[in-house]
N, C-alpha and C positions, 0 to 999 in steps of 0.2 A: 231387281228393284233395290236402290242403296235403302239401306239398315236406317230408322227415324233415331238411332243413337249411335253415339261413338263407337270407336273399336275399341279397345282396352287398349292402343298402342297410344291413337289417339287422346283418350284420358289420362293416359300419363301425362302425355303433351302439355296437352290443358293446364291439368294440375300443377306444373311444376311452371309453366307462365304464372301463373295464379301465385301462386306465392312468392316465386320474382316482385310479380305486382305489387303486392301484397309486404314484404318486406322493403321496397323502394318508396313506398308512399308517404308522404307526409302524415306524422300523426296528428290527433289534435292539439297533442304539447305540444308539438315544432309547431302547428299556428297560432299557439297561444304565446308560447314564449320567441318570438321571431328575436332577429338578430337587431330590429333597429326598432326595439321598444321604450319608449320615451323613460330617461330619468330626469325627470322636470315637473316636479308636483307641485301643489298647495292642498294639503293638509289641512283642512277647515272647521272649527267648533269641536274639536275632541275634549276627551279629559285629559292633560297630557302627563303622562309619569314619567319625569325625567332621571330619577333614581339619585341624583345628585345635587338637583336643583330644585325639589320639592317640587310640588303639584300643579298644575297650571289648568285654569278651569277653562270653558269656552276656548280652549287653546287654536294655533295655529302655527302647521312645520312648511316652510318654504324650504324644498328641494330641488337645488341647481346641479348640473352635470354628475347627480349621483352622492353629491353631498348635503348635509346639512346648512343651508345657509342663515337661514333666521328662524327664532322659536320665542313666540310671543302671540298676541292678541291681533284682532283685526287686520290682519298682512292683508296686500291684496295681490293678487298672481301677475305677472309682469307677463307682456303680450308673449302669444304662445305654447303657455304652462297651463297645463291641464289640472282642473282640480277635484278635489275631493269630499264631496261632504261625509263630515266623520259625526255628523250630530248622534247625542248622544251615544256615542263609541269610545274607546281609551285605547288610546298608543303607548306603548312604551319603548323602550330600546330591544332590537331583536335579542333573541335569546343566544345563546353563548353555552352550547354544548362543550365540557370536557374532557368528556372519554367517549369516544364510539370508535365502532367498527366496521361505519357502514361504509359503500365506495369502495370497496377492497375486497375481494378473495383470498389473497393469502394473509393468513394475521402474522403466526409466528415464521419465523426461521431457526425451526429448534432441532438444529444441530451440531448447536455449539454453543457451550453456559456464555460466552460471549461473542455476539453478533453486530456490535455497533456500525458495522460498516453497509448493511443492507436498512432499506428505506419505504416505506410503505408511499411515500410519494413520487414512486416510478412505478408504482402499480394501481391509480386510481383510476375508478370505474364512472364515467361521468352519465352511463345510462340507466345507474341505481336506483331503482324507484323509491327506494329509500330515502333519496335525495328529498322528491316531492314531498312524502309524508312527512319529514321533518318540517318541510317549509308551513304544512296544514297545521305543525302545533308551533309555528310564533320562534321557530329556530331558524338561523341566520348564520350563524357560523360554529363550525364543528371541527374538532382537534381529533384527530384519525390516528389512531396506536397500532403500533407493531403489539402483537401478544404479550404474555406473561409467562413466556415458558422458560424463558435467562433469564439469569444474573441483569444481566444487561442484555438487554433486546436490540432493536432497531432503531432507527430513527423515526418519527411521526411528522404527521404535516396537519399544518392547523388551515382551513379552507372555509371558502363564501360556497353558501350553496347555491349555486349561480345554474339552478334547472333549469335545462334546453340548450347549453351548451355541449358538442360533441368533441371540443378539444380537452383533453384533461388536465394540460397545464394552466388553464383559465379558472380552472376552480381550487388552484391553488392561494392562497392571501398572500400579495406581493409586500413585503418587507416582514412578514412575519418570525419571529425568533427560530430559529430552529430547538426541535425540540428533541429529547428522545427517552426512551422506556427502558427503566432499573425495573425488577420485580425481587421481591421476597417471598420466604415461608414454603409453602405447601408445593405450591405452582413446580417451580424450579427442583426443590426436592424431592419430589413425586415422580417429576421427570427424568432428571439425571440420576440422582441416586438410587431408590427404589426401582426405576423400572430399567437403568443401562448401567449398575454400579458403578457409577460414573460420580467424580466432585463437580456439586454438592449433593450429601448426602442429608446435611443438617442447616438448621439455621447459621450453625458456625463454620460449615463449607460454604455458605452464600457469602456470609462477611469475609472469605477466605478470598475467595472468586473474584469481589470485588478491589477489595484493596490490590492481589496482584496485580489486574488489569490497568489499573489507574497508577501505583508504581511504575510497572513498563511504560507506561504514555509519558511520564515522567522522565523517563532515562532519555526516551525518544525524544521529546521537546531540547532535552540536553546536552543532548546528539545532534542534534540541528543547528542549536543554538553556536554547540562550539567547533561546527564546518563552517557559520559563516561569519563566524568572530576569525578563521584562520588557524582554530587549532586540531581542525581534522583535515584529514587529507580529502576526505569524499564524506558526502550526508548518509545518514543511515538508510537504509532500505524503503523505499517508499511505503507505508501499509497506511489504505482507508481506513481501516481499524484504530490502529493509532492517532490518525489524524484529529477522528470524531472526538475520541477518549482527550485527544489535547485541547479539543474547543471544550470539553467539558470543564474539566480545568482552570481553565482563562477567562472561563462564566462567560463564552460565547455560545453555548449549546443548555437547555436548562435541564435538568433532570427532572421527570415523570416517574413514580415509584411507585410501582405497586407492593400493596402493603396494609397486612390486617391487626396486629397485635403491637402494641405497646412496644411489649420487650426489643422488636425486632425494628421499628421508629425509631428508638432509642440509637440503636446500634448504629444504624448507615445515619442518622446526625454526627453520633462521633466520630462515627470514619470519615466525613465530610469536614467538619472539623478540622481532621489531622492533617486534610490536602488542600484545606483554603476555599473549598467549594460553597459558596454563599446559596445560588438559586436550589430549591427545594420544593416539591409539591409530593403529598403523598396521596395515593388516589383507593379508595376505597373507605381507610382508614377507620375501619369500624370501631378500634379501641383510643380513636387519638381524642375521644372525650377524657379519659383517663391523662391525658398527660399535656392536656393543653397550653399549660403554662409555659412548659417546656417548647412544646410547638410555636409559643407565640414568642419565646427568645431567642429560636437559632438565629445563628447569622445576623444579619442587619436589618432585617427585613421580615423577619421569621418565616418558618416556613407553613407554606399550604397547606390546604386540603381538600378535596373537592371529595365526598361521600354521597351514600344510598339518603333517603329520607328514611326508610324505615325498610329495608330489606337485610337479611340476614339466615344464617343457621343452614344455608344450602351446604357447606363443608364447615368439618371440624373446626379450623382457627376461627371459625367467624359464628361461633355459637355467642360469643360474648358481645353484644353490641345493646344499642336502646336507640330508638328513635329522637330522643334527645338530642343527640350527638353533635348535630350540627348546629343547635341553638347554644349548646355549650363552650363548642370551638368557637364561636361569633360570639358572645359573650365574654370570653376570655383574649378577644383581642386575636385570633386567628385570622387571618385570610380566607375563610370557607365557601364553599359553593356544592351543588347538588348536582350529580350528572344522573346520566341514567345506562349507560354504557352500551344495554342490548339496543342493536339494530329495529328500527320501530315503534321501540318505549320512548325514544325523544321526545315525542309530538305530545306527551303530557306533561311535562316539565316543571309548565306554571303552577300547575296540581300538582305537582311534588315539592314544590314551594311554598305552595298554602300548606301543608302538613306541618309546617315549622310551626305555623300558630296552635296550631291544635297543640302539638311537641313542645312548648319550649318561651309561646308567646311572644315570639320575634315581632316588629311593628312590619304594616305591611313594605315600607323602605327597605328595611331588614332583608325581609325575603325575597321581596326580588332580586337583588344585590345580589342574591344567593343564585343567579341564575343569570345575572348582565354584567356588572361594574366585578365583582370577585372573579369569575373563572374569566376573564378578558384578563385581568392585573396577572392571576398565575400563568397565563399564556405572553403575555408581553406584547399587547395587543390593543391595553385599554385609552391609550391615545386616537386608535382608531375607532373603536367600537368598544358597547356596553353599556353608554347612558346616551342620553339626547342631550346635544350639544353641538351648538354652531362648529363647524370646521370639521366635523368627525362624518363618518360614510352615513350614508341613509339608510340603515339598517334599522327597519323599523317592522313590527308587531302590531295589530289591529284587532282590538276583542267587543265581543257586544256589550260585556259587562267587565267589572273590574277581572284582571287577569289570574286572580287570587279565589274567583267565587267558582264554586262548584258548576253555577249555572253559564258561564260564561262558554261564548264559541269563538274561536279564531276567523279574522272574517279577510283580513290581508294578510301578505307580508312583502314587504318591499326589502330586496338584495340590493345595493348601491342604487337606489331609486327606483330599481327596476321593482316592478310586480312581478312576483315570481309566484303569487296562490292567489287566490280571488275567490272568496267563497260563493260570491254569486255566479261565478262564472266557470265553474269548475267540472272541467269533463268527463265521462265515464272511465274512459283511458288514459291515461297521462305517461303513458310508457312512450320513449322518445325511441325504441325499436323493437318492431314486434319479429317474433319469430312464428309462421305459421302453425308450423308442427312443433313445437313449444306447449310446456306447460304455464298455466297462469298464475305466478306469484302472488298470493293472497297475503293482506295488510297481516292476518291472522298467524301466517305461517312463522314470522320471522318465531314466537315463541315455541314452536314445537321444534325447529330445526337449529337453531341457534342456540338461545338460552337454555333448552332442556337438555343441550347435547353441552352445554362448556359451563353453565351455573352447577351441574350435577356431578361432573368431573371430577369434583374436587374430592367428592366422597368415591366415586367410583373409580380414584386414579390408584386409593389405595389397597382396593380388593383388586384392580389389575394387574397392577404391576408385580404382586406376588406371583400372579401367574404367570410372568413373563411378557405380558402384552404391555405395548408402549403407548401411551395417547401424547400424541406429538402435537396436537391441537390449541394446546392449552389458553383460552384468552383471558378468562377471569382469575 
């Protein structure tokens, strides 16, 4: 008589259909986020925060092919546009992350104080759940870094989180600046010098590092230049390398710097300075409340800065900071904005924007700026996105209460018109691919496995590397 259960040969069988199945199947994000999901809105009785255009009460955003078309009162939806009652709701412009590291596994390439030719947006991960969380705190677009382990890192790619996509070049932002990542201080030093006695050893092998680098791009542009004026016989040697370093140059590439202390802000201003380099953003910039003035003179334009709201003293250089900081650089005429850099902490953003008022008494315009219209400007992006404005993408935020109040919840967020969160409609899984025999990535994890392993770094890089051990990871 046949057995009322499998054979174990049998159960493999099974099992292993079963999870075929099972990883083939539509999730409920691929049926939430389908490919031909309407961007054609109307926007109905919101508050509207336009961040540039003052407030707009009973407001109303008509959304044609993804864009902004009209922003005013009483619109009414033209045949076929789906609308929105936003009663009692506030909109403002999506948020404008500028520093993460989510979408990526590899951060750094540190194996060489200078990396410029490798690119973190030939390695984006479009099935990050990361993605989604960001979209649940009112984020819309995010500037993705190569680490802080060089001199000069990689290149970054600033992207729409456009979740439920499976191609990666689609969550890329088409015309966006290209950007890429300088770092200082500790980072670099800890790395090359302490842990592979390698230049740089000091802050004054970092300014050593770079100036050569950007010298040589220098000779190379003039190498080039004088093969095709006729006075060489052949072009210099191809190198991506150089390439990158010569759009930096020519202020076709911007520089992103990481960077904590005064002194060392100071220094690659004047070394930028000496090679004509105008674009400037320093990212972390805990001491750039101390030198604001300065900050708000470089160049033509002064340069950036995009900081913590109130985090600090995880390593040495960064014992010196106040949560002031960023109401001071905005006060003195800075460019400032707030990022949040770990992977996860995005999704509160607007809550680290309201801390300016508690810090500093920014008005609420102030602070959002400090999270839409500011990090769009230092990304070269803010023609597209950052405030509400006719002709710009639909990159819009939806809160129950002002975006600023403790009490408030994220309840939309629309990527080029698309709905890409929906808090009423919002599914238990939202992973666009499961893997059976997989672990489940918890909302909770990104802090124990990320920030506790690269925020702590900084102190543990320097009891390691005495011992010989190298932490090549370096992101903050």
């Amino acid at each position: 008589m046949p057995s009322a259960f499998p054979s174990p040969y049998h159960r493999s069988v099974l099992g292993v259909l079963a999870a075929m199945l099972l990883w083939a199947a539509p999730t409920q994000a691929q049926d939430q986020l389908r490919g031909d999901a309407p961007n054609d809105w109307l926007i109905q009785d919101a508050t509207v925060l336009t961040v540039t255009n003052g407030t707009i009460e009973n407001g109303d955003i008509l959304v044609r092919d993804g864009d902004i078309a009209r922003v005013g009162q009483d619109l009414s939806a033209p045949s076929g546009v789906e609308t929105y009652d936003a009663s009692g709701e506030y909109v403002m412009p999506g948020i404008v992350e500028a520093h993460q590291h989510m979408a990526i596994s590899d951060v750094n390439e540190a194996t060489n104080p200078v990396t410029a030719e490798v690119g973190v947006g030939d390695v984006l991960n479009p099935y990050d759940i990361g993605i989604y969380r960001a979209l649940a705190g009112g984020v819309t677009t995010a500037h993705v870094m190569h680490g802080s382990a060089n001199p000069i890192g990689g290149r970054n790619e600033t992207i729409k989180l456009r979740y439920g996509v499976t191609n990666p070049d689609r969550l890329q932002m088409d015309g966006a600046p290209r950007t890429i990542k300088f770092a200082l201080g500790e980072n670099p030093t800890g790395l090359y010098g302490q842990g592979r006695d390698q230049v740089p050893r000091t802050r004054m092998g970092v300014e050593q590092v770079i100036r050569t680098a950007l010298t040589k791009a220098e000779r190379y542009m003039e190498a080039k230049q004088a093969y095709q004026d006729g006075e060489r016989a052949r072009p210099p040697a191809h190198s991506e390398r150089m390439e990158v370093l010569a759009g930096v140059l020519r202020g076709d590439i911007l520089v992103q710097t990481h960077g904590y202390r005064a002194d060392e802000m100071l220094m690659l201003m004047d070394v930028f300075e000496d090679f004509g380099i105008q674009d400037l953003v320093f990212h972390h910039a805990n001491e750039g409340f101390k030198i604001a003035p300065e900050l708000a003179a470089f160049g033509d334009n002064g340069a950036g800065a995009t900081v913590f709201s109130d985090w600090w003293s995880y390593k040495f250089e960064v014992y010196y900071s106040t949560a002031y900081n960023a109401a001071v650089l905005a006060e003195n005429g800075v460019n400032a904005s707030i990022n949040s850099d770990i992977p996860g902490e995005q999704r509160d953003l607007y809550l680290q924007a309201a801390k300016t008022q508690r810090y500093g008494d920014l008005s609420d315009t102030q602070a959002l700026r400090l999270i839409t219209i500011n990090p769009a400007r230092q990304l070269g992006i803010a023609d597209r996105v950052g405030s509400i404005e006719e002709g710009k993408a639909a990159d819009l935020a939806l809160f129950s209460e002002h975006p600023l109040s403790v009490y408030t919840e994220p309840q939309r967020t629309y990527v080029d018109g698309v709905v890409r969160f929906d808090h009423e409609e919002d599914p238990d899984d939202m992973r666009l691919r499961v893997d059976p025999e997989g672990t489940v990535n918890l909302a909770r994890d990104g802090w124990s496995r990320h920030a506790a392993h690269s925020c702590l770094k900084g102190v543990a890089q320097l009891r390691a590397t005495r011992n010989g051990v190298s932490l090549e990871n370096t992101g903050r």
